[in-house]
N, C-alpha and C positions, 0 to 999 in steps of 0.2 A: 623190360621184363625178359629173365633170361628163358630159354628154349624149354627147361624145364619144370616153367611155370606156369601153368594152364590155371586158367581163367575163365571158371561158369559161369554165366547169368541169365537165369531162365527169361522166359520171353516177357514176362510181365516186369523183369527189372522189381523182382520183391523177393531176389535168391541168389546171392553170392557166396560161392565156393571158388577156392585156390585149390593148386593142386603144385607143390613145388614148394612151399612155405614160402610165397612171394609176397612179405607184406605191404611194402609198395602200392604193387599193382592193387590189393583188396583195397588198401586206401582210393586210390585213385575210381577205381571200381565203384567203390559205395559212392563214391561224390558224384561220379556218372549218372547211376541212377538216383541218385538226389535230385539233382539236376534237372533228369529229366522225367521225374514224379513230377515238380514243380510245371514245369512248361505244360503236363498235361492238364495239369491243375487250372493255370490259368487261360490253357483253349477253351479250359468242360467253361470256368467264369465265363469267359467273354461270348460263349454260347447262347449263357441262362441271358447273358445281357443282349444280345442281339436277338432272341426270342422274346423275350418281352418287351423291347422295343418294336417289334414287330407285332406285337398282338394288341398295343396301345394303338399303333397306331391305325391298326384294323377299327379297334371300338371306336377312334373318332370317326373315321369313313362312314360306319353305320351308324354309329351316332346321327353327324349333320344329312345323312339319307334319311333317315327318320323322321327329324326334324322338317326336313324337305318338303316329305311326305304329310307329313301330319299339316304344313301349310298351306300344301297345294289341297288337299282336301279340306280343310277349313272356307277357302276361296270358292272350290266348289259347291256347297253348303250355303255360301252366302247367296241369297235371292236377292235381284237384283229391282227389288223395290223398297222402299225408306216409308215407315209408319211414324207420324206425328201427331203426339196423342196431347191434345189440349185440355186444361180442368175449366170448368164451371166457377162459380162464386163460392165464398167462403172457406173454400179450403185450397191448399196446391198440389202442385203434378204427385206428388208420395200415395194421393190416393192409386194412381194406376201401378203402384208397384207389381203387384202380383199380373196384368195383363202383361204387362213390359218384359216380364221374365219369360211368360209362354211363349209372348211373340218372339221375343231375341233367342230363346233354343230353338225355335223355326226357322233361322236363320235370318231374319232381317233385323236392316238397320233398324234402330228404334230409339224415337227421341221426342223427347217428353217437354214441353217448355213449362215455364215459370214467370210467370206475367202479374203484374200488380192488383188486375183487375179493379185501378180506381177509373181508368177511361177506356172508351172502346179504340177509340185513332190508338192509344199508347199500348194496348192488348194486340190490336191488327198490325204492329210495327211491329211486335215484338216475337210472336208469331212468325211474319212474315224470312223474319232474320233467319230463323229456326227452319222455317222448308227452303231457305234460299243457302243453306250450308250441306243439307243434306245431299249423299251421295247419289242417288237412284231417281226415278219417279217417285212422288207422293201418296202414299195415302193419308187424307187428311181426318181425324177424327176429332167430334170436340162433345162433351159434356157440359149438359143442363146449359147456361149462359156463352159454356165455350162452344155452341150452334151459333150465337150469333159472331162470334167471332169467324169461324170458318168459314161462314156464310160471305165473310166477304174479305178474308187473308186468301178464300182457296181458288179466285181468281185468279192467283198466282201460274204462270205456263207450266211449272215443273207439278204441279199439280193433279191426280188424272184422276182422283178420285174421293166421294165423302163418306164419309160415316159421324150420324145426327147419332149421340146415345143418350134417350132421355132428354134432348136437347130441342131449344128453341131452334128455327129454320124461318128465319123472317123474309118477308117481301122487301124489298129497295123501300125505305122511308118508312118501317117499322122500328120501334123500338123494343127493349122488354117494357116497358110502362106502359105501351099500349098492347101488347100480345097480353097482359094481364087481367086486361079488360072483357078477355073473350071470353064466355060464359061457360062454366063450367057444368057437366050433368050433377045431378039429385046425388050426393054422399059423396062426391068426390069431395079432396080439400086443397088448399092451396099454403104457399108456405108461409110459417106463422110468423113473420117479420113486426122488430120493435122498429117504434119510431123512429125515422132519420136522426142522426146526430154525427155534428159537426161533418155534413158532408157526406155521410158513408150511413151506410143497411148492414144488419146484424140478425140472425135466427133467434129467436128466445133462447138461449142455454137450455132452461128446461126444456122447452120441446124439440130442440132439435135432435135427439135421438129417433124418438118415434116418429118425427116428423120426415128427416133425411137419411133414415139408414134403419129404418125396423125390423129390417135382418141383418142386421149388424152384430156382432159382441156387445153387448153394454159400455162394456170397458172400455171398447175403442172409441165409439160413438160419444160419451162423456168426456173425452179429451180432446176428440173433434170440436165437439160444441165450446170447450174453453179453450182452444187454439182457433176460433174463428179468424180469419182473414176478411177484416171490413170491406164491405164493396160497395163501391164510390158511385154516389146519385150519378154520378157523370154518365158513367158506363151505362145507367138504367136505361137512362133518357136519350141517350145516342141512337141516331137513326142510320139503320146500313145503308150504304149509296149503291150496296150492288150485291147479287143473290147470284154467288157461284151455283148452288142446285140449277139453275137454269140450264147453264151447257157444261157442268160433268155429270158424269154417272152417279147415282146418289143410293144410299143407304140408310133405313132408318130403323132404331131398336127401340120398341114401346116397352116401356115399364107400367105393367097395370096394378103395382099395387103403391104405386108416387106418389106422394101427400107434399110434393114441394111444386110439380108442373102436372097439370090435372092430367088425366090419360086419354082423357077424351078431347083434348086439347094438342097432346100429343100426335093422335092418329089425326087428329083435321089435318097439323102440319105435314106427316107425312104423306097422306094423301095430295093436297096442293104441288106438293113439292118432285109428285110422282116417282117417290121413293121407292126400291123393293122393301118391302117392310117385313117385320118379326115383330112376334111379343114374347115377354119373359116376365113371366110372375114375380116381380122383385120392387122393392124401393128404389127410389130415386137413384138412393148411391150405387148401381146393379153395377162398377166395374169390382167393386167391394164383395157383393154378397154373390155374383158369380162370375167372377175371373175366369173361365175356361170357355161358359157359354158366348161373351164378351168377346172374348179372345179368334172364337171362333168366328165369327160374326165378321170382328174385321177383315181376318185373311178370305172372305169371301170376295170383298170388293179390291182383293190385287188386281185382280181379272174380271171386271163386273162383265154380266154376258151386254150386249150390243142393245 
């Protein structure tokens, strides 16, 4: 560029002027700030890209802290005792659904078994599997026939505690065949069982509505009665060799409007069995017609007092 070719370019490089008619150097010029338009171009790029690689990796940070958080308060949440909630005859564990949900948003384990109910040895085995997996100490509950079951699965060490709902609570060398025997009061009834066949006890279909669930839905109580679960003379007849109520802490909930285990039959066994007791105006099926009262009931005996 000769001497008298001046060469402006403002400071943004978006303004060239010559001065000297040096076309050259304006070539030269413009491709300069071409140039280096470009390079700024691709610092502002590699900016946006090292910002946003920087802000992803910020949200996983807080992400897996959140995460973190959210576990380690779950854990806390968790109470450190395990509910096993046992069924009765003729039906299985689905009836406790709605207890099973109040208790598991309380925070405990909670675990329901599913027994044949054709023998009592193959019921207390099967039980037994069930609180010997679980995490915590026991609470062991059991409904209407699943008392006798408890009565002598809940001998079990991991065990610290009963809850009878509506349930038999037999002596060593009781049966249900002979707890059946025990005299019921003026207008009470007992359950309106068809004749044994091939083996197994069955509710009448038709009565078993009114009979097992008279605050019940209709609707449900009719589908119960035709999904009956036979229950095996075996089990009737079975006598317990052993009555955990002895040495744990014991719990028991009367149902005074039961037409399947009289109530006044009820309250003997809690009494004997030196129960804290309660009543609840309900049918047999009471984890059914009041889920919450139920519910409550159990979390009582986490902590039974001394």
């Amino acid at each position: 560029m000769s001497k008298e070719e001046v060469l402006i370019i403002d400071s943004n490089a978006t303004r060239i002027e010559t001065q000297g008619g040096g076309w050259v150097a304006y070539r030269r010029a413009k491709a300069f700030c071409a140039n280096d338009l470009s390079m700024n171009r691709r610092r502002t790029l590699q900016s946006v890209i090292d910002e946003s690689r920087a802000m992803i990796r910020f949200a996983l940070v807080l992400m897996l802290a959140l995460l973190a958080s959210h576990g380690a308060s779950a854990a806390e949440n968790e109470k450190a005792t395990s509910i096993v909630l046992v069924h009765g005859a003729f039906v299985d564990g689905s009836g406790w659904k709605e207890v099973y949900d109040l208790l598991s948003r309380n925070g405990y384990e909670v675990l329901v078994t599913q027994h044949s109910t054709a023998t009592l040895e193959g019921d207390v085995a099967a039980v037994t599997n069930v609180i010997a997996a679980a995490k915590f100490p026991v609470v062991l509950v059991g409904h209407s026939y699943g008392g006798m079951i408890i009565s002598q699965a809940g001998v079990h060490p991991k065990v610290k505690s009963l809850v009878y709902v509506a349930a038999y609570a037999p002596e060593p060398g009781e049966s249900v065949a002979k707890l059946a025997q025990v005299a019921a009061q003026p207008g009470e009834s007992r359950a309106p069982l068809l004749p044994p066949r091939d083996g197994h006890r069955m509710v009448d279909p038709a009565k078993f509505p009114t009979s097992f669930a008279a605050d019940v839905p209709e609707s449900t109580t009719r589908f119960m009665a035709a999904s009956q679960v036979p229950w095996g003379l075996a089990a009737v007849q079975a006598e317990v060799r052993e009555a955990a109520w002895k040495v744990k802490p014991t719990a028991y909930l009367v149902a005074t409007q039961d037409r399947m285990i009289p109530p006044s039959v009820q309250r003997m066994l809690a009494k004997r069995s030196g129960a804290r007791t309660i009543e609840l105006a309900s049918s047999h099926a009471v984890m059914l017609s009041h889920p919450r009262e139920v519910a409550a009931f159990i979390e009582t005996a986490v902590n039974p007092n001394p």
